[in-house]
C-alpha positions in Angstrom: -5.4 3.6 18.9 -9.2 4.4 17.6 -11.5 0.9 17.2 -11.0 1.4 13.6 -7.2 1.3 13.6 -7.6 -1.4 15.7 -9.6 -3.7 12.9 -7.8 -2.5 10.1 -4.2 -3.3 11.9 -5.5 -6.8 12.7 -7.4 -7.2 9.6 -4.5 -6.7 7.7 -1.7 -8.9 10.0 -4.6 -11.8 9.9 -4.3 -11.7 5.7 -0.5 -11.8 5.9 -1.1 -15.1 8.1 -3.3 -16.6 6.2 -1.3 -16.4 2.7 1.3 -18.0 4.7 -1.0 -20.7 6.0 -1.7 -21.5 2.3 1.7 -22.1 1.9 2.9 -24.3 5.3 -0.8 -26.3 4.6 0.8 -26.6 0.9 -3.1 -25.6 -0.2 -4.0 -26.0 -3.8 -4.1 -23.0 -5.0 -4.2 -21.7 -9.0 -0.7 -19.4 -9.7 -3.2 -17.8 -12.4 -5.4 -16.6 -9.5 -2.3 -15.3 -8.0 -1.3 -13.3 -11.2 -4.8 -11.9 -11.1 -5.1 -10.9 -7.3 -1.6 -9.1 -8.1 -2.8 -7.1 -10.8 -6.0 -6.3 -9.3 -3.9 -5.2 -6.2 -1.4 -3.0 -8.5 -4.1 -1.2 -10.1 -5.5 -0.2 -6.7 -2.6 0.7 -5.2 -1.5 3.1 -7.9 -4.6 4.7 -7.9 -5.2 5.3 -4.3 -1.4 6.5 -4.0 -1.4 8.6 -7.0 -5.4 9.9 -6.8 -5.8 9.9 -2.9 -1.8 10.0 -0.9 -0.1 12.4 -3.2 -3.1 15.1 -3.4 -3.4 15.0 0.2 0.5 14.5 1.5 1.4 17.7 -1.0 -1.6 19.9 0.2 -0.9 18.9 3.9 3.4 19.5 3.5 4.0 21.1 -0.1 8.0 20.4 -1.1 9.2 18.9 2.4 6.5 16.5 1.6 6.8 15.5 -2.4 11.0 15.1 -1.1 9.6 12.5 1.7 7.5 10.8 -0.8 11.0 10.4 -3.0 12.8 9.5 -0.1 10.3 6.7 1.1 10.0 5.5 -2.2 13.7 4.9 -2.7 14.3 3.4 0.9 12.1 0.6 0.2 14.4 0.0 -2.9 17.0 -0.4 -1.2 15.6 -2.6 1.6 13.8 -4.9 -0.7 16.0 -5.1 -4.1 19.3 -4.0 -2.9 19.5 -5.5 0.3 16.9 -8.3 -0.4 17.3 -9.0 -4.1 15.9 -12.2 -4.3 12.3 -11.2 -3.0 9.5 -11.4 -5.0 5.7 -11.3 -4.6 4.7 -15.3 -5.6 5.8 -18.5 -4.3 9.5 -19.6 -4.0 10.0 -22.6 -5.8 13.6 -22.5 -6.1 16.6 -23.6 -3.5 17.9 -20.2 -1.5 20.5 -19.4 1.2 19.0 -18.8 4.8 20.6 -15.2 5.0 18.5 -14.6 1.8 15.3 -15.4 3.6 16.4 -13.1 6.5 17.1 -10.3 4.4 14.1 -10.6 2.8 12.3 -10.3 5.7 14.2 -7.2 7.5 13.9 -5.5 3.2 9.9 -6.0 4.2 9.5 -5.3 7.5 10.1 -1.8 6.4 7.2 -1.6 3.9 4.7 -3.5 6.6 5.7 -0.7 8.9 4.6 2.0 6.6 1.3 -0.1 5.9 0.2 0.8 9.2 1.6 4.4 9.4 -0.3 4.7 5.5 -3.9 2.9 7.5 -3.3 5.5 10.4 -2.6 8.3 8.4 -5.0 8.1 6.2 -7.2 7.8 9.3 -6.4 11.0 10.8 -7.5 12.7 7.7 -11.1 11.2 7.3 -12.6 7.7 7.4 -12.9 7.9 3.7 -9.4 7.9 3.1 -8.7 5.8 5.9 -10.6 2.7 4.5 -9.4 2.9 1.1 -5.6 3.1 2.2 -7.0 0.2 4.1 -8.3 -1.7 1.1 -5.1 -0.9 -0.9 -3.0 -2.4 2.1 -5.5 -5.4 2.1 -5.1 -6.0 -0.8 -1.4 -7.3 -1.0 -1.2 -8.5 2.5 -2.1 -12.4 1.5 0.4 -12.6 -1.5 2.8 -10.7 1.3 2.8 -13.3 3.4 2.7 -16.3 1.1 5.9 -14.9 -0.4 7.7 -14.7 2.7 6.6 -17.8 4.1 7.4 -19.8 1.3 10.9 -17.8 0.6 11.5 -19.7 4.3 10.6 -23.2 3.3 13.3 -22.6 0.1 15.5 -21.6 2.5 15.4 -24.5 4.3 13.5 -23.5 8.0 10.6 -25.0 9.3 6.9 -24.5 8.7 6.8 -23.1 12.4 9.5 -20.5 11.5 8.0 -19.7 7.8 4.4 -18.7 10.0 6.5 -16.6 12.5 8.0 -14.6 9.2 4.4 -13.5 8.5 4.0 -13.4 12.1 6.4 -10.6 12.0 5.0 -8.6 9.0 1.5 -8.3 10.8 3.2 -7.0 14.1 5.4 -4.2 11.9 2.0 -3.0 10.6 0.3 -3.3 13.6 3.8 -1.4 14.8 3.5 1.4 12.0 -0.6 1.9 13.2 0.5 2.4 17.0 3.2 4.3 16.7 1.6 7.1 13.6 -0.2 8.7 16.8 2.7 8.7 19.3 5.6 9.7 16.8 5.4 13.9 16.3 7.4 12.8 13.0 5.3 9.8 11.4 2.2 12.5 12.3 3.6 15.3 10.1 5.6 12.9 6.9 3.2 9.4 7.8 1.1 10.5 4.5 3.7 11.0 2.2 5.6 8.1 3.7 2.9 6.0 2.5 2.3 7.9 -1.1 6.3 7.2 -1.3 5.7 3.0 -0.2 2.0 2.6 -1.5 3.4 3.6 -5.4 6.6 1.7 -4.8 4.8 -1.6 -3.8 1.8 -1.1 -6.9 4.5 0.2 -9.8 7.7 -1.6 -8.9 6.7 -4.6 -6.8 3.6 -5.7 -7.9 3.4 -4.5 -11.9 6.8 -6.7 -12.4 5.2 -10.0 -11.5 3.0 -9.7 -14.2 3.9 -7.7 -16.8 5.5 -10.5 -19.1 2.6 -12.3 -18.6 0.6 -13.2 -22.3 -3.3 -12.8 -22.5 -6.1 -10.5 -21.9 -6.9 -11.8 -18.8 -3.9 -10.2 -16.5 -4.0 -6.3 -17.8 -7.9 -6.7 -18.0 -7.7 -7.1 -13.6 -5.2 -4.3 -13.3 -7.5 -2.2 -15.2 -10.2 -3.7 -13.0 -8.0 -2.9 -9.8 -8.2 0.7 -11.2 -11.7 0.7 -12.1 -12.5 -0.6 -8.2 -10.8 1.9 -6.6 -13.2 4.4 -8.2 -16.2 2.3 -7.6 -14.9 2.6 -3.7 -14.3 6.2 -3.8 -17.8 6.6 -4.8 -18.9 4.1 -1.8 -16.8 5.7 0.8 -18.2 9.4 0.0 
């Protein structure tokens, strides 16, 4: 692992920690903030996976590569909303089963994973691309872990237990990272595996969660996500 897939593995673990920490601290927080960091999030995600993963997976693997991006795409349905149905990115304020919490977590476990085979991936292609996969992964990880953690507490377990949830999601990307250079597989598919999860987690995780919401304010940030990623393209040249 190079020093930079190092930081960006940690970096990303130590943001799904923290959102979980402002949820075991029960830290005042505004759920409008929330719907904002969510749509600034989706509009990056989309545009680094749509702009940035798919140019490169297709040029790198042509058709084997566009039918892994499919494939990824629809495991991580089925992990999170078939398997895990009741997961959402936002706090849990309602009552729910212990076995929902658990499936939850194995539904994102798989996605974490592929955050760090995305970061490493887009590593072994250039820096460039490496640290704005890492800024799209970054991006998410804090509402990541506050929704598991606090899908936990509903469930019942302790705030100990809720922390080791988002515990677990920073070890599965630090995971996907280590294991992108050993893995002859994740080396040949690891970028279309992340155009596949990165689009998923922008278009049909994030863009739900605020999509009914009224105002301005909310599709004005996911423009803004958009309109960042840009602004970093330029930077990272």
């Amino acid at each position: 692992m190079s020093r930079a897939e190092l930081l960006y593995a940690l970096a990303a673990a130590g943001a799904n920690i923290l959102g979980a920490v402002a949820v075991v601290t029960r830290a005042e927080w505004s759920l409008r903030v929330l719907d904002y960091l969510l749509s600034l999030a989706a509009g990056f995600l989309i545009s680094v996976s749509v702009l940035e993963l798919f140019p490169e997976a297709l040029a790198r693997g042509g058709s084997s590569a566009a039918t892994m991006i499919l494939i990824a795409y629809l495991l991580v349905h089925i992990t999170q909303h078939t398997l895990g149905r009741h997961f959402h990115f936002g706090e849990e304020t309602h009552e729910v089963s212990e076995i929902v919490s658990v499936s939850a977590l194995l539904g994102l476990l798989l996605h974490t994973f592929a955050d760090g085979v995305a970061v490493a991936s887009g590593l072994r292609v250039s820096e460039r691309l490496g640290a704005l996969v890492f800024a799209a992964v970054l991006l998410h990880k804090f509402p990541e872990g506050l929704a598991i953690s606090s899908l936990f507490l509903a469930a019942g377990a302790s705030r100990g237990r809720a922390l080791l949830a988002a515990a677990a999601l920073g070890f599965a990307t630090i995971l996907g990272v280590l294991l992108t250079d050993q893995l002859a597989f994740l080396r040949e598919y690891g970028l279309a595996m992340a155009a596949g999860v990165t689009l998923y987690v922008g278009a049909s995780n994030l863009v739900p969660e605020f999509q009914a919401k009224r105002g301005w304010g909310v599709p004005a940030t996911f423009l803004l996500g958009c309109g960042l990623y840009f602004a970093a393209r330029s930077i990272a040249r």
